[in-house]
TORPA-4810 file (N, C-alpha, C, O; in nm, 3 decimals):
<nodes>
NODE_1_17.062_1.507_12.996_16.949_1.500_13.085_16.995_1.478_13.230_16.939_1.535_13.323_X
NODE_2_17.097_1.393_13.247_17.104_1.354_13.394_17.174_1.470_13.453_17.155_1.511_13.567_X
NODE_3_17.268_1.528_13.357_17.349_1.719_13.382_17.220_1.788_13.412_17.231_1.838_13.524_X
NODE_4_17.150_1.802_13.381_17.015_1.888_13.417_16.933_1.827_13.515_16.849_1.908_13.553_X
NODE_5_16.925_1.729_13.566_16.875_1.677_13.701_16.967_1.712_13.806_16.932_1.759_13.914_X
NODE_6_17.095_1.685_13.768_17.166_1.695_13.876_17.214_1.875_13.922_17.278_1.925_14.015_X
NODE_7_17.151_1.923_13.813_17.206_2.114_13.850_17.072_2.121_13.912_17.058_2.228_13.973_X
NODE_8_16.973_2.048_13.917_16.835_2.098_13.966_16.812_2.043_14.092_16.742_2.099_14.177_X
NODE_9_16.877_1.916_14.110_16.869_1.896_14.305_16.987_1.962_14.341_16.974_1.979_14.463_X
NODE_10_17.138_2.027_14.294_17.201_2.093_14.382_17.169_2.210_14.373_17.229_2.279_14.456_X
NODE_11_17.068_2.292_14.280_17.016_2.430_14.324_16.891_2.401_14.430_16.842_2.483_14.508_X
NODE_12_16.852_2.254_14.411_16.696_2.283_14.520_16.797_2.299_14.669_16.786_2.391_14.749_X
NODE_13_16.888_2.190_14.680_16.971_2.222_14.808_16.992_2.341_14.837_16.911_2.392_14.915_X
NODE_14_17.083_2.409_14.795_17.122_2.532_14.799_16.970_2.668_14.812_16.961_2.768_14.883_X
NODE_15_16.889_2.620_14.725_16.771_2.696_14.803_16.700_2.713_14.921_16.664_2.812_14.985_X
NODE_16_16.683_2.538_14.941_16.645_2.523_15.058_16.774_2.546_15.231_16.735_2.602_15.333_X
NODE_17_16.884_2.499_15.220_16.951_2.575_15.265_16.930_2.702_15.272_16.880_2.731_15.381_X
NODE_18_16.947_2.791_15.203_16.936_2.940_15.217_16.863_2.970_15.338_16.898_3.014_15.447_X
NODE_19_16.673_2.909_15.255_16.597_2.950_15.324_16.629_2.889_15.476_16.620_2.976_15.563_X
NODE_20_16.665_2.755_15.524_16.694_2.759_15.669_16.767_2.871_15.721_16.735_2.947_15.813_X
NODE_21_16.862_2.868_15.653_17.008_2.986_15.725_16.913_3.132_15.742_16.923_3.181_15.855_X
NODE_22_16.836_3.196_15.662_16.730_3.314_15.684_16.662_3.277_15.788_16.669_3.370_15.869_X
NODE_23_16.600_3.191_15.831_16.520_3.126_15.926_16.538_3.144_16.028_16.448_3.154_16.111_X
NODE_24_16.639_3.152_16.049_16.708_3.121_16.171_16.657_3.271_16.293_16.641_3.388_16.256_X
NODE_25_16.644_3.231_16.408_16.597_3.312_16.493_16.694_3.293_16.660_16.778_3.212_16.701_X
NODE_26_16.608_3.444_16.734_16.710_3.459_16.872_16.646_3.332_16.923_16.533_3.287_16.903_X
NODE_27_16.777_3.275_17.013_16.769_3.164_17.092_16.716_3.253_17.249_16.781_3.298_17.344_X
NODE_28_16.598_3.251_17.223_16.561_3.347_17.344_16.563_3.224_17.489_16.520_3.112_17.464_X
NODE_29_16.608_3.249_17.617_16.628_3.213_17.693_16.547_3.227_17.824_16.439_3.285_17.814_X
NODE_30_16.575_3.191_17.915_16.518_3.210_18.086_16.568_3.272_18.208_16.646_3.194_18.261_X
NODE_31_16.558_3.363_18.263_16.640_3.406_18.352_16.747_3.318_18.410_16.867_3.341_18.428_X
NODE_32_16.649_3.170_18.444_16.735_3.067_18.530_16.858_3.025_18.467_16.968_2.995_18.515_X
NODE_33_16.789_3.030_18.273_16.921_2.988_18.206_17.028_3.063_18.192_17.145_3.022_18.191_X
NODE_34_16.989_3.179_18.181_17.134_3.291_18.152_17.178_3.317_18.306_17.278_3.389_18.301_X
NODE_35_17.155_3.296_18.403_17.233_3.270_18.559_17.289_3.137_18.536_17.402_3.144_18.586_X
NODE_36_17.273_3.020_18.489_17.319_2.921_18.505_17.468_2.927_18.394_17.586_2.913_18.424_X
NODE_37_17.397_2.957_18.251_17.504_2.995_18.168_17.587_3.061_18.167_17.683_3.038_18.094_X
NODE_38_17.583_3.174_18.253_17.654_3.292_18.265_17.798_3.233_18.373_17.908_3.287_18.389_X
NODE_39_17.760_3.147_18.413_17.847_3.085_18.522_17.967_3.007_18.443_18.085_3.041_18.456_X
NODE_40_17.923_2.895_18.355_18.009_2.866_18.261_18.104_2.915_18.144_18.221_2.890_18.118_X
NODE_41_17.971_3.023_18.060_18.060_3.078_17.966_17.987_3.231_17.997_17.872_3.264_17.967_X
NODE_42_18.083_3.303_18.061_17.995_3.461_18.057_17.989_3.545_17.958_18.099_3.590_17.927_X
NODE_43_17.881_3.590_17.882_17.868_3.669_17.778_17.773_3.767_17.826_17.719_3.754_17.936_X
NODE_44_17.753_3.855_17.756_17.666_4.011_17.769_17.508_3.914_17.721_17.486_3.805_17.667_X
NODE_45_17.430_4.020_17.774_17.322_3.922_17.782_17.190_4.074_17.742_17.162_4.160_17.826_X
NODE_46_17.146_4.071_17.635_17.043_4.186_17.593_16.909_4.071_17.587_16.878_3.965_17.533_X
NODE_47_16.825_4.234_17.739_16.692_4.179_17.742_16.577_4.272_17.665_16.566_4.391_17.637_X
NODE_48_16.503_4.159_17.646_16.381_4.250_17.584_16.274_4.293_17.665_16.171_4.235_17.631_X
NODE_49_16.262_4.349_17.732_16.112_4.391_17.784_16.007_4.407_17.749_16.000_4.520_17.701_X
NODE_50_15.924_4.363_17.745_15.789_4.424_17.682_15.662_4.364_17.750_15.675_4.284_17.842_X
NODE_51_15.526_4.409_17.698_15.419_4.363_17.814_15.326_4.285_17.676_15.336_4.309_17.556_X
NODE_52_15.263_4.214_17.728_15.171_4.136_17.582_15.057_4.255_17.539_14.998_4.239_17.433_X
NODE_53_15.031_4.362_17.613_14.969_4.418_17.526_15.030_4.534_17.461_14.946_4.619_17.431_X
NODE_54_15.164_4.568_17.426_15.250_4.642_17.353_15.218_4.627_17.243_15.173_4.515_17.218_X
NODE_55_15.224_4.727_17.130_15.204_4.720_16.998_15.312_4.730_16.941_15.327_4.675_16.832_X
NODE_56_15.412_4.800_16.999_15.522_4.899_16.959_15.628_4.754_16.982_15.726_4.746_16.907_X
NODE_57_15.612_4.670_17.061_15.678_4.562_17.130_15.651_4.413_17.022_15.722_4.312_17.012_X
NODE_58_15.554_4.438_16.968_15.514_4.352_16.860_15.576_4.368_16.726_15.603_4.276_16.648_X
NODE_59_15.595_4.490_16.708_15.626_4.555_16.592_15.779_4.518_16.562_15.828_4.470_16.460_X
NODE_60_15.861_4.568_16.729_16.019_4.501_16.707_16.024_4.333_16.684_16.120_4.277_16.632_X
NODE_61_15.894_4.258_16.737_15.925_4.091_16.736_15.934_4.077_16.594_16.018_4.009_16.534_X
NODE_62_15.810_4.167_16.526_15.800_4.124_16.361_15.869_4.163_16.247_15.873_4.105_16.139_X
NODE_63_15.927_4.278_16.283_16.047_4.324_16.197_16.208_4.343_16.245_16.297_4.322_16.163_X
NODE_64_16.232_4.375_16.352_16.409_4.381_16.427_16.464_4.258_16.479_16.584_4.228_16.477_X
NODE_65_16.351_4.172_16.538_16.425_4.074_16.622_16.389_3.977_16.487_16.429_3.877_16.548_X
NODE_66_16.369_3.951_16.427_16.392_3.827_16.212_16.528_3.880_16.195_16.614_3.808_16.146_X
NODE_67_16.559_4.023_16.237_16.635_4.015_16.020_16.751_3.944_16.066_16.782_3.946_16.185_X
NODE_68_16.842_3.857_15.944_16.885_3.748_15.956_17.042_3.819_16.049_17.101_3.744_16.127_X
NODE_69_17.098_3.984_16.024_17.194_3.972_16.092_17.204_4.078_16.217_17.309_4.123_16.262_X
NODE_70_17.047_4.114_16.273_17.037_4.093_16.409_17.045_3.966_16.437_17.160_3.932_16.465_X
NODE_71_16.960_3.876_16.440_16.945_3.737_16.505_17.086_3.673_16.482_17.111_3.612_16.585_X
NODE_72_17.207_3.656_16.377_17.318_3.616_16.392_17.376_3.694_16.509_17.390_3.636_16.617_X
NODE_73_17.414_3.836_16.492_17.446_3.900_16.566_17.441_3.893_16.724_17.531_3.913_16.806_X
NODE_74_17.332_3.864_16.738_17.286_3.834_16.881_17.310_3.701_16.941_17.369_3.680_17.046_X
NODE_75_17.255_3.612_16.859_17.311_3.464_16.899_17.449_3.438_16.906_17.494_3.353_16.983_X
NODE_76_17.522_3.511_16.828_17.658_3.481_16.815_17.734_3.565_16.998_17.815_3.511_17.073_X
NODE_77_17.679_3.680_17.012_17.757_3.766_17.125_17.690_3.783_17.226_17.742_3.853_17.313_X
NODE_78_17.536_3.721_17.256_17.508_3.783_17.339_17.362_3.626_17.382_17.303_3.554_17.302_X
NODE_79_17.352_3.631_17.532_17.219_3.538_17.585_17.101_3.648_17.582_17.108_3.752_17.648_X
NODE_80_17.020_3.624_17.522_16.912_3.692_17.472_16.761_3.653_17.548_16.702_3.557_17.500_X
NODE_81_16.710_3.709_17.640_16.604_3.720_17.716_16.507_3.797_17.692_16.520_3.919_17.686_X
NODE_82_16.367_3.720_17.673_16.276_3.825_17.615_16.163_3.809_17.776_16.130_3.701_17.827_X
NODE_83_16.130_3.922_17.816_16.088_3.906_17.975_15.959_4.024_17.966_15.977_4.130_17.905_X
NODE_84_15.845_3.996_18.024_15.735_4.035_18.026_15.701_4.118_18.137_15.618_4.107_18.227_X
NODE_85_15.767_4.185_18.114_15.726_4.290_18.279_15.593_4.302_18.339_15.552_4.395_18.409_X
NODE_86_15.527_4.191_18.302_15.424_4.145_18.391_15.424_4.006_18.399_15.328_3.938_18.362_X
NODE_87_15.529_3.960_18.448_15.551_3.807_18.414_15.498_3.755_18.583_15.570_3.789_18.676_X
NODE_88_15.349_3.658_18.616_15.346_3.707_18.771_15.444_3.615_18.845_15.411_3.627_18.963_X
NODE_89_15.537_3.536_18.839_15.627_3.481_18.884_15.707_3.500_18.961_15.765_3.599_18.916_X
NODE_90_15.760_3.469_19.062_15.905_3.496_19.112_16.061_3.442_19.050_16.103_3.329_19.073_X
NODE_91_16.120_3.521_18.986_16.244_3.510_18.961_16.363_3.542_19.028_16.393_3.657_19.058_X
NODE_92_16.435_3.439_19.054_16.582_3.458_19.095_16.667_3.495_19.020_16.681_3.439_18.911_X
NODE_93_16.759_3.612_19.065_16.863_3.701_18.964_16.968_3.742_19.039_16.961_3.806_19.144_X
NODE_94_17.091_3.695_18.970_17.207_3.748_19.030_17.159_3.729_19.210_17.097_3.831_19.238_X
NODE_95_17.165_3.663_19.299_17.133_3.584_19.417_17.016_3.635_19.467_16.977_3.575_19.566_X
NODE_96_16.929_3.750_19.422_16.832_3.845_19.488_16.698_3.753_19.398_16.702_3.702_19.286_X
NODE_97_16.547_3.763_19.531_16.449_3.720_19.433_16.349_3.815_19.398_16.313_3.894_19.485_X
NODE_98_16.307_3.819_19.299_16.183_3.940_19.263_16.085_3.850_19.242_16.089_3.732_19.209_X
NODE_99_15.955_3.958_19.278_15.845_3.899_19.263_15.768_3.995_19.170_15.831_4.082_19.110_X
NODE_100_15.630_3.983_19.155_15.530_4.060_19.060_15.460_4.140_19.177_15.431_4.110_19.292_X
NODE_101_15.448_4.226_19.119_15.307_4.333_19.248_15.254_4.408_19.155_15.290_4.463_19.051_X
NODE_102_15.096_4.387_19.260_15.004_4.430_19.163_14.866_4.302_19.229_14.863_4.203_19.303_X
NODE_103_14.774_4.379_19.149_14.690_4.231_19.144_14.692_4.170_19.009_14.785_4.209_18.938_X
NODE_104_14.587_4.057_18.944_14.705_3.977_18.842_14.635_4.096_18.747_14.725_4.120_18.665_X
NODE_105_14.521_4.184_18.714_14.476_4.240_18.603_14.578_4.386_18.565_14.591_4.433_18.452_X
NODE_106_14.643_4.441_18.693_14.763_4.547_18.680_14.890_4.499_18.749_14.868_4.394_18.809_X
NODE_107_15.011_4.539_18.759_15.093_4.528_18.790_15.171_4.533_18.687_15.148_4.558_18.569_X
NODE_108_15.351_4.483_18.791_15.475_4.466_18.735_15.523_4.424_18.768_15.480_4.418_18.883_X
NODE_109_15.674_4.326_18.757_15.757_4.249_18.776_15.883_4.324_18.845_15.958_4.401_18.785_X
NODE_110_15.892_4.293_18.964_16.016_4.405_19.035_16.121_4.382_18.946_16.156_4.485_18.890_X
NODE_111_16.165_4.312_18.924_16.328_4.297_18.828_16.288_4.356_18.680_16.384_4.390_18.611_X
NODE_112_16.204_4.366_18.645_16.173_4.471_18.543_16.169_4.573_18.583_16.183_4.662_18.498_X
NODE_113_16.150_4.614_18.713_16.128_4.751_18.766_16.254_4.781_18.786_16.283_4.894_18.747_X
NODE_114_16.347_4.717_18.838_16.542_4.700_18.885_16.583_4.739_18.743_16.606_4.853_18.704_X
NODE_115_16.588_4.635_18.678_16.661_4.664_18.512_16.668_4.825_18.450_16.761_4.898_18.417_X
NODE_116_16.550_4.836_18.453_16.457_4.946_18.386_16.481_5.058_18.470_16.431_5.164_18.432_X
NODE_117_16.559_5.062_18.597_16.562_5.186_18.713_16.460_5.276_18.736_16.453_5.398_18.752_X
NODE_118_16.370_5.167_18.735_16.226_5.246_18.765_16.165_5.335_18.676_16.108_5.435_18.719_X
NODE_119_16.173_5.299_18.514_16.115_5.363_18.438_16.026_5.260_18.351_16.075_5.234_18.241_X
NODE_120_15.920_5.207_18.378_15.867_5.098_18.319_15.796_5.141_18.187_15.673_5.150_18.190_X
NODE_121_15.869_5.172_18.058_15.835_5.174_17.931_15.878_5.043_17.856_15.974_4.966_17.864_X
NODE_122_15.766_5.052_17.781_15.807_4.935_17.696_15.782_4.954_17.513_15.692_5.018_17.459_X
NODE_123_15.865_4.897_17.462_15.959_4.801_17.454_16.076_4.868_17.561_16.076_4.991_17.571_X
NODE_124_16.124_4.830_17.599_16.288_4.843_17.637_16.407_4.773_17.644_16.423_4.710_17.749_X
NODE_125_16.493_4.768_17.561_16.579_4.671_17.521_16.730_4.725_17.658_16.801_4.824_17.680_X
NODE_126_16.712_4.601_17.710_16.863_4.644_17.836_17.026_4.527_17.835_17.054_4.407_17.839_X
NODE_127_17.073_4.621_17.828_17.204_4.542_17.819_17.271_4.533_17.963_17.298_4.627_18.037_X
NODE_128_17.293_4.374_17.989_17.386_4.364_18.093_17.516_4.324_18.028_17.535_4.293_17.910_X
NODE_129_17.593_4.328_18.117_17.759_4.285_18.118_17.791_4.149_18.125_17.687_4.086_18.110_X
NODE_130_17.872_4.085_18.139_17.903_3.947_18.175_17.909_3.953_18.346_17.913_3.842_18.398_X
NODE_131_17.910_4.051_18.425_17.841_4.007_18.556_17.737_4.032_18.599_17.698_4.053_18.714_X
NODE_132_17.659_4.030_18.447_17.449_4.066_18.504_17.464_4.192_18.539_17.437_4.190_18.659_X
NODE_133_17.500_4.342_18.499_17.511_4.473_18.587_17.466_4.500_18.431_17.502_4.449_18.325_X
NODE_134_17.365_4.609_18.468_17.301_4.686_18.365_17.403_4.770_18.325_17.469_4.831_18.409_X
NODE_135_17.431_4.785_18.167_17.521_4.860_18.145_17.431_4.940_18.088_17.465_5.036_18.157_X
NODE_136_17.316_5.000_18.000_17.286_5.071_17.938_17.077_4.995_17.926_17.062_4.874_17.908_X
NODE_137_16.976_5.071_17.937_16.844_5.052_17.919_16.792_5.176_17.825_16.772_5.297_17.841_X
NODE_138_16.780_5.077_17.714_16.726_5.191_17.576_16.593_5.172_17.534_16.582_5.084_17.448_X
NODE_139_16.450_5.250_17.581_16.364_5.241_17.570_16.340_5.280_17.417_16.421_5.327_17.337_X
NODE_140_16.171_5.238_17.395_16.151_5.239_17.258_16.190_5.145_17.144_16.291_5.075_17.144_X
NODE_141_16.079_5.154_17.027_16.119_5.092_16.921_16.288_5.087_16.851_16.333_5.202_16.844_X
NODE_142_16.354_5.018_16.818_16.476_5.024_16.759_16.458_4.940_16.688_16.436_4.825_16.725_X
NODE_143_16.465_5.000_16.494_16.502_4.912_16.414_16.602_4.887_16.376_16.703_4.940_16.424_X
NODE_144_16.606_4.818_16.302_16.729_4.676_16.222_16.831_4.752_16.246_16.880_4.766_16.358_X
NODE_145_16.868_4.803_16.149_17.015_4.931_16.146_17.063_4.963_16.287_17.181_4.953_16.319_X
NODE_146_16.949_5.009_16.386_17.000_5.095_16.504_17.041_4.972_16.590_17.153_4.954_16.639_X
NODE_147_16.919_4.878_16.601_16.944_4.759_16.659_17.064_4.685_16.641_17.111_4.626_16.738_X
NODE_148_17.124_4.681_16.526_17.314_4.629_16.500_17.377_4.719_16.536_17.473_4.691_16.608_X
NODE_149_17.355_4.857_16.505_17.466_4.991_16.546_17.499_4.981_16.742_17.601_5.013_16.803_X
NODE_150_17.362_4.922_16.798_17.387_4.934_16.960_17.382_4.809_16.972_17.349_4.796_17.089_X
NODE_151_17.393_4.710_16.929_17.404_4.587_17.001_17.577_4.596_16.971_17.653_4.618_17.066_X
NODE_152_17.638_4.575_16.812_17.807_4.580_16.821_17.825_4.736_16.895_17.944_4.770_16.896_X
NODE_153_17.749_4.818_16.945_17.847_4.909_17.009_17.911_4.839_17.198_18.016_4.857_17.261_X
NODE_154_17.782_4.759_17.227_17.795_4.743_17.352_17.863_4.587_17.325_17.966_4.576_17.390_X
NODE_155_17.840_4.501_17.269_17.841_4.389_17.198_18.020_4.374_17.211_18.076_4.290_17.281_X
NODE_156_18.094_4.479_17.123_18.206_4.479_17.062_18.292_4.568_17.172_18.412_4.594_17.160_X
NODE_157_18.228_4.601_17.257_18.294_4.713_17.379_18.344_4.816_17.364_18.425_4.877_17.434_X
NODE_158_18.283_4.846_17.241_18.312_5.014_17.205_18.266_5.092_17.293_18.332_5.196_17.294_X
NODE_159_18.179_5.090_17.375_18.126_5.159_17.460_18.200_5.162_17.637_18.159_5.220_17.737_X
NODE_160_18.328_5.068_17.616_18.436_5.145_17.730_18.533_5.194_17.667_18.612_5.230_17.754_X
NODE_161_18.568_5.214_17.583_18.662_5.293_17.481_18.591_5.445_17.411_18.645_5.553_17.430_X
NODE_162_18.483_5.433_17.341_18.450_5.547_17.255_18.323_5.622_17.341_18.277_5.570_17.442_X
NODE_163_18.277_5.739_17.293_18.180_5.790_17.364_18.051_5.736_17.214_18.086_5.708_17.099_X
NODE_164_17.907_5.738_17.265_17.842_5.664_17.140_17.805_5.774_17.041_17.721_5.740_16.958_X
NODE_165_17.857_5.913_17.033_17.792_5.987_16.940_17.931_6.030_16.844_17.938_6.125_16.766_X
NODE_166_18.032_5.934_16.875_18.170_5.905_16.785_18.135_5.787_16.748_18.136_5.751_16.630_X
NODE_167_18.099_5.713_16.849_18.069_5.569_16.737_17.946_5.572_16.681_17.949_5.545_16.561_X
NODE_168_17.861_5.591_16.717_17.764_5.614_16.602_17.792_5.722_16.448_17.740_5.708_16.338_X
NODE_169_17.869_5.803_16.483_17.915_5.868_16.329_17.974_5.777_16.267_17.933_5.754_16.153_X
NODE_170_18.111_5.678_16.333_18.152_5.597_16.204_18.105_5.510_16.230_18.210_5.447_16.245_X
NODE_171_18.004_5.415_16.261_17.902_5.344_16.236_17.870_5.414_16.111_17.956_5.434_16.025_X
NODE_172_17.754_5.449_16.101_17.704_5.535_16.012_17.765_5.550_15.885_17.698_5.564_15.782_X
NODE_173_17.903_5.547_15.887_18.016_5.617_15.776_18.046_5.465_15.704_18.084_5.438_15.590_X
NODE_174_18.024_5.403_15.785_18.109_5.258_15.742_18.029_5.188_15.657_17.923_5.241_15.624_X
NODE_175_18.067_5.039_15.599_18.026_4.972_15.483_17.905_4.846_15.540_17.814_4.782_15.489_X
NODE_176_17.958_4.857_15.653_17.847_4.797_15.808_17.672_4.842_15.819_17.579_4.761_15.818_X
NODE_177_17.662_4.963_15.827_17.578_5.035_15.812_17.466_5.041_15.706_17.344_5.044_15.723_X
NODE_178_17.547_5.042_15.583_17.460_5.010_15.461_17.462_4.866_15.437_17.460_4.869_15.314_X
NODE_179_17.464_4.761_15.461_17.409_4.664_15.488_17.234_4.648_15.476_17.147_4.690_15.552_X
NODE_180_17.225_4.557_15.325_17.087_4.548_15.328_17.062_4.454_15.412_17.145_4.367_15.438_X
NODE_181_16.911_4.460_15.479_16.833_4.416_15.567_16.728_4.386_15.501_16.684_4.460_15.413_X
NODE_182_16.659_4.246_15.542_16.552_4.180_15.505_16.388_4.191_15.544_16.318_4.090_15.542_X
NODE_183_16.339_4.308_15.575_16.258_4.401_15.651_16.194_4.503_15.588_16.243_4.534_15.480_X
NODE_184_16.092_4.567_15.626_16.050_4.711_15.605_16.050_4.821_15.727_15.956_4.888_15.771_X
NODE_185_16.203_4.817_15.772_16.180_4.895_15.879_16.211_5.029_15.811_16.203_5.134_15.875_X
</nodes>
């Protein structure tokens, strides 16, 4: 009896564990913080764009930005900013300040307008470098799969070495790729 109590609180552990470690989500951040952080420890820094009335922008919060190895993935390589291109605020970036224009019922956020090089779609997921310089702005939905295939492409710096339609083939080819995901994307 006490052998069978005791296999039944170290499986409840181990369950409940699990479920934290699944749990786990992007440590989404602040402009101010990833300028401040970036100073100490510089890492690549993928932003999310999107506007609160996006559907398509909702859709990546509820299925791409969970599954457990985007969100490792990301927390592990990268400061992760989720930014509202209608945010009406002024933000300071890389020493320059942006503001919102518009009145408050339309508009946009100039540094969403900067990032984005003046193409304000949303979702748009943008990758900077470790000195805040846009390396790449990939509009549209991206699920789970594509979302790991371009975060380790830019992530892992394949993308100053390979061109991405070589790394995306062996992406694709590899044991990486088929990787189940916890989702219905």
């Amino acid at each position: 009896m006490l052998l069978k109590k005791t296999l039944l609180i170290i499986f409840a552990i181990v369950f409940v564990s699990s479920l934290a470690i699944s749990q786990e989500k992007i440590r989404w951040r602040t402009w101010e913080e990833v300028n401040q952080l970036s100073q100490v420890e510089p890492k690549k820094v993928i932003v999310d764009v999107y506007t609160d009335w996006c559907k398509v922008c909702k859709k990546m919060d509820k299925y791409t930005y969970v599954t457990p190895n985007v969100v490792a993935y990301i927390n592990k390589n990268y400061y992760a900013i989720k930014f509202d291109a209608e945010y009406p605020e002024d933000i300071m970036f890389d020493g320059k300040e942006y503001e919102f224009v518009g009145s408050k019922k339309r508009g946009y956020h100039q540094l969403a307008a900067h990032i984005l090089n003046g193409q304000l779609r949303y979702p748009t997921t943008v990758f900077l470098d470790e000195s805040l310089k846009v390396i790449q702005a990939i509009p549209g939905y991206l699920d789970s799969k594509t979302m790991m295939m371009i975060t380790s492409y830019f992530g892992d710096n394949h993308y100053k070495t390979t061109l991405w339609k070589r790394y995306e083939k062996s992406y694709k080819n590899s044991p990486r790729y088929s990787q189940p995901v916890n989702n219905k994307n």
